[in-house]
C-alpha positions in Angstrom: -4.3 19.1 -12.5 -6.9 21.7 -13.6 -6.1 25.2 -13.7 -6.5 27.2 -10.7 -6.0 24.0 -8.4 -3.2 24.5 -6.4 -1.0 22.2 -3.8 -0.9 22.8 -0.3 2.7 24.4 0.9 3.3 20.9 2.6 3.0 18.6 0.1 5.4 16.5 -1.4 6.4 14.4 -4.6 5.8 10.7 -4.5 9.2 8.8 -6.8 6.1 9.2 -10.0 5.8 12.6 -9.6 2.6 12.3 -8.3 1.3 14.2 -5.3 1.9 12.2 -2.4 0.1 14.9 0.3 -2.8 15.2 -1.9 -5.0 17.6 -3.7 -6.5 20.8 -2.4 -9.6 20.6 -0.5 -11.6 21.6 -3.3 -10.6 18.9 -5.7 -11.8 16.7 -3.3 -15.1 18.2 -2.8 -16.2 18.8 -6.5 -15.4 15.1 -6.4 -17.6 14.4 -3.3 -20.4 16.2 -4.7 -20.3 14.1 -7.8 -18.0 15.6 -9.9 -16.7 13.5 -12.4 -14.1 15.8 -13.5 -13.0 16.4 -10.5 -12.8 12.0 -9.3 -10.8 12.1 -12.7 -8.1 14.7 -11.7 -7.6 12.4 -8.3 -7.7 9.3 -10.1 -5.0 10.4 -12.5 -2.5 11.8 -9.6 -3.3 8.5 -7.7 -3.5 5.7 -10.4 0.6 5.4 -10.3 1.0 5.3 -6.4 -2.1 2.9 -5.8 -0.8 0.7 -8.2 3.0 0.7 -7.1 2.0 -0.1 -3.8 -0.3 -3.1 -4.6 2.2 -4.7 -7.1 4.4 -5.0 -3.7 1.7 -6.7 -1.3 0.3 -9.0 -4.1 3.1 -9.8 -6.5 1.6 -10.3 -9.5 1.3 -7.5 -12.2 -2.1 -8.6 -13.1 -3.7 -8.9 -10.0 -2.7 -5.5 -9.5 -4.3 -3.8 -11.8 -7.5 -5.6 -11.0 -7.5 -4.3 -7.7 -6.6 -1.1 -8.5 -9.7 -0.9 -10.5 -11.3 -1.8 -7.4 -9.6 0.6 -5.3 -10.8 3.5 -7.8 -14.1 1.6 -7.6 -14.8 1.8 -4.1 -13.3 5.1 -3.8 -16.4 6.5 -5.8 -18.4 4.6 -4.4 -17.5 5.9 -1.2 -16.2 9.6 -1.8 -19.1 11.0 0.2 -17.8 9.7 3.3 -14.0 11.1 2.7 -13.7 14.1 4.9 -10.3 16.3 4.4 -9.0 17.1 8.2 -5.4 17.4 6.8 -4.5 13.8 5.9 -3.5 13.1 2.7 -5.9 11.7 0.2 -3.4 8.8 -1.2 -3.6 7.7 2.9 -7.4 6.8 2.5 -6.9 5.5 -0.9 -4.3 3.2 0.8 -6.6 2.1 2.9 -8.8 1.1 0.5 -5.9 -1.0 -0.9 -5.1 -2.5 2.4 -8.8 -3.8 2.9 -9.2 -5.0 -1.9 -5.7 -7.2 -0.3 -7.5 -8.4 2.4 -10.7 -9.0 0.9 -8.9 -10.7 -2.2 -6.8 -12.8 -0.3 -9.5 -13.8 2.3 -12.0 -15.2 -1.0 -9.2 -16.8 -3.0 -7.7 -20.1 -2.0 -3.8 -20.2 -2.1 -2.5 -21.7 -5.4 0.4 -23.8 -5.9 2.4 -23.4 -9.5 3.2 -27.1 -10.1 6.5 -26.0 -11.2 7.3 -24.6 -7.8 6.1 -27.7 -6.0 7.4 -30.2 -8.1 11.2 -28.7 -8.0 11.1 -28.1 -11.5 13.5 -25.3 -12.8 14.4 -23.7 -15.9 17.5 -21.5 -14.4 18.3 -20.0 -11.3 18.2 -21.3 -7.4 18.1 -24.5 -6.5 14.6 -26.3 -5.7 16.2 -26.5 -2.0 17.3 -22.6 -2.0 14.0 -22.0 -3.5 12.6 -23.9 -0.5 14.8 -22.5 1.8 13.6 -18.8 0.5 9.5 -19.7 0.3 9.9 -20.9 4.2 11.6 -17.9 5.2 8.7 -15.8 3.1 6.1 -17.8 4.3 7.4 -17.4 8.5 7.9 -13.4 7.6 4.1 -13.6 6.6 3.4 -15.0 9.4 5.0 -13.2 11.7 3.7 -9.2 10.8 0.3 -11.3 11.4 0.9 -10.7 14.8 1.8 -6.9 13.9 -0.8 -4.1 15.2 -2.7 -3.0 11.7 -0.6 0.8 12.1 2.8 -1.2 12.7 2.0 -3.4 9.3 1.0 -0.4 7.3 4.3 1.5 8.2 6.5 -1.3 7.4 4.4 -2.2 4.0 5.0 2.0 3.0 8.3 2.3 4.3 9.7 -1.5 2.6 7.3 -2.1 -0.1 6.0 1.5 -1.0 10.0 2.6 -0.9 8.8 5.9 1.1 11.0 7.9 3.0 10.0 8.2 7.0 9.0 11.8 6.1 6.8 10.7 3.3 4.8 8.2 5.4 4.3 10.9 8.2 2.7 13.2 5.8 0.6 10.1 4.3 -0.9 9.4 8.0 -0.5 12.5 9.8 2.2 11.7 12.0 5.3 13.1 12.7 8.5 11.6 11.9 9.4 10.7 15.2 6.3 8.5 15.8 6.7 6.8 12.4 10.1 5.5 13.9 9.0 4.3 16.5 6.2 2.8 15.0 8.9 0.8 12.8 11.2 -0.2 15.5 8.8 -1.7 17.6 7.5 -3.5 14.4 11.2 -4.7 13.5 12.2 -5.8 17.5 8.4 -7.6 17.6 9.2 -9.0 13.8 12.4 -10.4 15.2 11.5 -11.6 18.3 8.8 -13.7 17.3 11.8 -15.0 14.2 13.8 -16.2 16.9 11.3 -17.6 19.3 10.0 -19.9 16.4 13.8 -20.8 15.2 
């Protein structure tokens, strides 16, 4: 972080040791008026937590990075339109990630490892327990489909992201409490719709 820059007295440390409240206002404004320097300082507190939480919605290490890039991308791109009203910064960067996922998944056509579909295995489960597993995956997907957008983020930051309640508040300026909430609706819905299609 440059010298002079310093945290707001709520912020807190993301598992990386990155900020997860985000940078002082005036980070983020040097960076909205086209401060390289300043985009730079963001991207290197962010980089780690973007990419952490990507590598849990798509999987693949690769695919990751590449949308990470794009994340960054459209975060320049679009850093004039970022207005501070006490949210944290990594929140609209997760956003960002949210939508590169969706985008991603809605232009690519699902692929099928011939391995996987023909049973074949090196070690490990069975090609039924494997089958058993994808189903179960594949009716979990389904179901947070019928999740409200707010409901799927918690769940994705809280299960994927590994964030504490507290550190998802503070991402999208809630309190605790709500955040909760917001997850036990989200888990009673996830498991109703599980045992109305069982």
């Amino acid at each position: 972080m440059a010298q002079g820059t310093t945290l707001p007295a709520q912020a807190i440390s993301a598992s990386d040791g990155a900020v997860a409240w985000g940078p002082v206002p005036d980070v983020i404004e040097r960076a909205r008026t086209g401060d390289r320097g300043a985009f730079a300082e963001l991207y290197d507190s962010y980089v780690d937590s973007v990419y952490r939480y990507l590598v849990y919605r798509v999987r693949e290490p690769s695919d990751a990075e590449d949308l990470t890039s794009e994340v960054f991308t459209r975060a320049f791109a679009n850093i004039h339109r970022y207005r501070w009203q006490g949210k944290s910064f990594l929140a609209w960067l997760y956003t960002i990630a949210r939508n590169a996922v969706t985008d991603r998944r809605r232009r690519e056509r699902p692929m099928v490892d011939l391995d996987t579909a023909f049973g074949i295995a090196e070690e490990g489960p069975t090609a039924h327990d494997r089958a058993v597993h994808g189903e179960q995956v594949l009716a979990l997907k389904g179901a947070v489909k019928h999740l409200t957008s707010e409901q799927q983020q918690v769940l994705s930051l809280r299960f994927e992201a590994n964030l504490s309640s507290r550190q998802v508040a503070k991402l999208l300026g809630k309190n605790e409490g709500a955040i909760r909430a917001l997850q036990f609706r989200a888990l009673g819905r996830l498991r109703k719709i599980l045992s109305d299609e069982a």
